[in-house]
C-alpha positions as CSV (number, residue, x, y, z in Angstrom):
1,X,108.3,-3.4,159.2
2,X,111.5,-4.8,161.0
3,X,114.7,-3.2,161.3
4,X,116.3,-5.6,159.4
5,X,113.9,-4.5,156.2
6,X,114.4,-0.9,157.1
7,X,118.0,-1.5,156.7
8,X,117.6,-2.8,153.6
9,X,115.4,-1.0,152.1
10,X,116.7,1.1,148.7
11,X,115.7,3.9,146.8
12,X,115.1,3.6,143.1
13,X,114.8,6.0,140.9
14,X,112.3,5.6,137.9
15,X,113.6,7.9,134.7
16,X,110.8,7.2,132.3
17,X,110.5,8.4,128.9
18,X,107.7,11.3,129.1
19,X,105.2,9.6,127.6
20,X,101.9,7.8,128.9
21,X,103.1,4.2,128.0
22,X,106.0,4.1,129.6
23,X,105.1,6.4,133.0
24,X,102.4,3.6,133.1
25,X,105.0,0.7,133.0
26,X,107.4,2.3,135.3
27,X,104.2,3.0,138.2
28,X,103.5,-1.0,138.3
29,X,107.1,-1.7,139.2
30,X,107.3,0.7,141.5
31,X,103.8,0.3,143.4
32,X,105.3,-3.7,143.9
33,X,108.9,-2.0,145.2
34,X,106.8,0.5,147.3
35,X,105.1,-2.5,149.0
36,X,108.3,-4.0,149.5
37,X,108.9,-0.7,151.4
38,X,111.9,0.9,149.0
39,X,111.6,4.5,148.4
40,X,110.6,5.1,144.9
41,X,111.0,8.6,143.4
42,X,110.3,9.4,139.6
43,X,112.4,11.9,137.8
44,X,110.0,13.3,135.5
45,X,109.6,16.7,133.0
46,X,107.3,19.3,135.5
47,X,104.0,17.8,132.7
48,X,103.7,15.2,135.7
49,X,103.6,17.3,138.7
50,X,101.6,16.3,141.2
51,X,100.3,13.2,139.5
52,X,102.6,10.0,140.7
53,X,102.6,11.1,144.6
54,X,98.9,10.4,144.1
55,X,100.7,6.7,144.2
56,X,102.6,7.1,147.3
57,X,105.7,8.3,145.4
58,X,108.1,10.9,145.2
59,X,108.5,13.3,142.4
60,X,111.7,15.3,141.1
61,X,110.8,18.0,138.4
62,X,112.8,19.1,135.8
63,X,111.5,21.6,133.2
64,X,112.0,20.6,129.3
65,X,111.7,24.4,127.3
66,X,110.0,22.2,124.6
67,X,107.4,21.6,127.1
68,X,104.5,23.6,129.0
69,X,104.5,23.2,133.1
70,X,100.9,23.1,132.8
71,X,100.4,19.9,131.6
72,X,100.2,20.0,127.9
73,X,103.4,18.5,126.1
74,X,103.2,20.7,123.3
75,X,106.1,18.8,121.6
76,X,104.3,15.9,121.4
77,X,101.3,17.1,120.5
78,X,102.6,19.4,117.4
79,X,104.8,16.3,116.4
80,X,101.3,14.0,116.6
81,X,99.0,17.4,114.8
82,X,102.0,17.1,111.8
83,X,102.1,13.4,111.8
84,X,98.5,12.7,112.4
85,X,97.7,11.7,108.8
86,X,100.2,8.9,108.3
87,X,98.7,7.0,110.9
88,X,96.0,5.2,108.6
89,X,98.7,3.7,106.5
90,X,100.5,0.3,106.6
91,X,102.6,-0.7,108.8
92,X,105.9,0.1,106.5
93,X,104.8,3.0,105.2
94,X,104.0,4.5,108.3
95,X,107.4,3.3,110.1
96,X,109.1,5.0,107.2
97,X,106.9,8.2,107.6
98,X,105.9,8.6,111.2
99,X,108.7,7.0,113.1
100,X,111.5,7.6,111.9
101,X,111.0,11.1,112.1
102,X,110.5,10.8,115.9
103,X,113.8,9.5,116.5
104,X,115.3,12.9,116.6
105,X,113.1,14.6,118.9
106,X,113.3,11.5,120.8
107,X,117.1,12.3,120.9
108,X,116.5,16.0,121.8
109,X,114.7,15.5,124.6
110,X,117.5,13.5,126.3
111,X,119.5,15.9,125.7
112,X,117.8,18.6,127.0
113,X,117.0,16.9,130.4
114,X,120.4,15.5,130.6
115,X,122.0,17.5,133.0
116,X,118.9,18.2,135.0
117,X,118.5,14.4,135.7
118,X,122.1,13.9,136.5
119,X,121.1,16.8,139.6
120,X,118.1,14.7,140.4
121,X,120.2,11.7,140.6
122,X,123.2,13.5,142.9
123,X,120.0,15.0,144.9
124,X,118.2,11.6,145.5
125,X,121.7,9.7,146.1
126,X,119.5,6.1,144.2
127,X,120.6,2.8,144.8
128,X,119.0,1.8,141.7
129,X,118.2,3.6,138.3
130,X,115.8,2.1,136.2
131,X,114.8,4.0,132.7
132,X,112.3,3.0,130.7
133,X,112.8,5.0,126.8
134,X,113.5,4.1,123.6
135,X,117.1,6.1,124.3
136,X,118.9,6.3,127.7
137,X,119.8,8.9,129.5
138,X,123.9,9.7,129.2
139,X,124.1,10.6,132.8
140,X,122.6,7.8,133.9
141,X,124.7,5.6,132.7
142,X,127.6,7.8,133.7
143,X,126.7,8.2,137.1
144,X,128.3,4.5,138.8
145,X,125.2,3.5,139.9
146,X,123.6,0.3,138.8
147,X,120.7,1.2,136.2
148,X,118.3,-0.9,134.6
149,X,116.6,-0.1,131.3
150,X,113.3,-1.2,131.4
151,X,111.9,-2.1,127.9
152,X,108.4,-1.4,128.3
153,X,108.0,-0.7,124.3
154,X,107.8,-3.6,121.7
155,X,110.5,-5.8,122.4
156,X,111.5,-5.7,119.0
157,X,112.9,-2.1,118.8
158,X,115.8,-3.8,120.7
159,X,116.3,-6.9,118.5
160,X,118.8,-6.7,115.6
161,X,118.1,-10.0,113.8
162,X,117.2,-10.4,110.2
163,X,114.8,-12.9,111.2
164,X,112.3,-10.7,112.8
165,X,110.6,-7.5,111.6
166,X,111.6,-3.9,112.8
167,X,110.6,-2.7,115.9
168,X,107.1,-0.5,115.5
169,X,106.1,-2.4,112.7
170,X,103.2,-4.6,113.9
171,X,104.3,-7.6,111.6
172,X,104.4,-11.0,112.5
173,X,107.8,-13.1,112.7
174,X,106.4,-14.4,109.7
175,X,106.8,-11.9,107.2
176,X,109.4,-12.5,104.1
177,X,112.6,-11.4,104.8
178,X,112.8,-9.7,101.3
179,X,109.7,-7.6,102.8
180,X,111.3,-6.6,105.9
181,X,114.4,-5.7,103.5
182,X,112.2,-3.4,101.3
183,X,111.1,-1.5,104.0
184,X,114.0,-1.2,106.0
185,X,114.5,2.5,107.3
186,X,118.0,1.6,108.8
C-alpha cells in the first residue's frame, strides 16, 4: 500500500440492525472497503462477539438488557415462539398479524442502544456511518458525520406510492390497488 492510499484511507462504521440479514449485507460491503484498505469496525449488540473479526474486522459491543451476551437473542426468539403460527398465512394476513407487531420492538431496540452507539461512534471517531435497519439510529444521524442507510431489506418498505404493494408483503407490482387498499396496516 502507498502512502498516498494510507492517507486516504477512512474508517467506516457499520451499525446494522441485529439481525442475520442485514449483518450479512453489511459484511459484503465492508469485506470490498476492507480490500480497499479502510478500517471497518461494526457496532453490534455483545450477540456478535467475536464473530465479524473472524472477517478481518473490528468489533464495538454494546449490551441490549433484552438480549443474552451468550449468543441467544432471546427477544427475537420469544417475539418469533409468539408469532410463529401466523407465518403459514397470506401475505396480508400475515403483514397485518406478524409485522406490524414487530415495529415496536423494532423501535425499542434503537432506543435502547441509542446512547451506547453514540459512545461507539465518539470512541471510533468514523468518517462514514452506514446503517442498515428498518429504523435509524437517532444518534447517528445526530452525530455530523456523513451516514449512509443501507437498505438491505425489500426495497419496498421504503416506497410510499400507491402503485406498488407494502413493503413485506411478497406481492407483485401487479396486484389491484383496491387489494393493496384492503389490506393496508398504515
Amino acid at each position: 500500500m502507498t502512502s498516498s492510499s494510507k492517507s486516504s484511507a477512512l474508517t467506516l462504521l457499520f451499525v446494522p440492525l441485529d439481525a442475520v440479514g442485514h449483518v450479512n449485507s453489511c459484511i459484503g460491503l465492508a469485506q470490498i472497503a476492507l480490500k480497499r484498505h479502510h478500517r471497518v469496525v461494526f457496532a453490534v449488540p455483545q450477540t456478535w462477539k467475536s464473530k465479524l473479526v473472524t472477517y478481518g474486522f473490528e468489533e464495538e459491543g454494546y449490551v441490549d438488557p433484552e438480549k443474552g451476551g451468550d449468543g441467544e437473542p432471546r427477544q427475537f426468539t420469544m417475539f418469533m415462539k409468539e408469532y410463529a403460527h401466523v407465518l403459514p398465512y397470506n401475505s396480508y394476513d400475515k403483514l397485518r398479524q406478524f409485522e406490524a407487531p414487530g415495529w415496536e420492538p423494532m423501535g425499542n431496540e434503537v432506543k435502547r442502544s441509542n446512547t451506547q452507539i453514540g459512545e461507539i461512534i465518539k470512541r471510533v471517531k468514523p468518517d462514514v456511518i452506514i446503517s442498515d435497519g428498518f429504523l435509524t439510529v437517532p444518534t447517528v444521524v445526530a452525530a455530523g458525520i456523513p451516514w449512509v442507510n443501507l437498505i438491505s431489506c425489500n426495497q419496498l418498505y421504503c416506497s410510499v406510492d400507491e402503485k406498488l404493494p407494502p413493503g413485506g408483503s411478497g406481492e407483485s407490482n401487479k396486484l389491484k390497488i383496491s387489494c393493496i387498499r384492503k389490506y393496508s396496516i398504515s
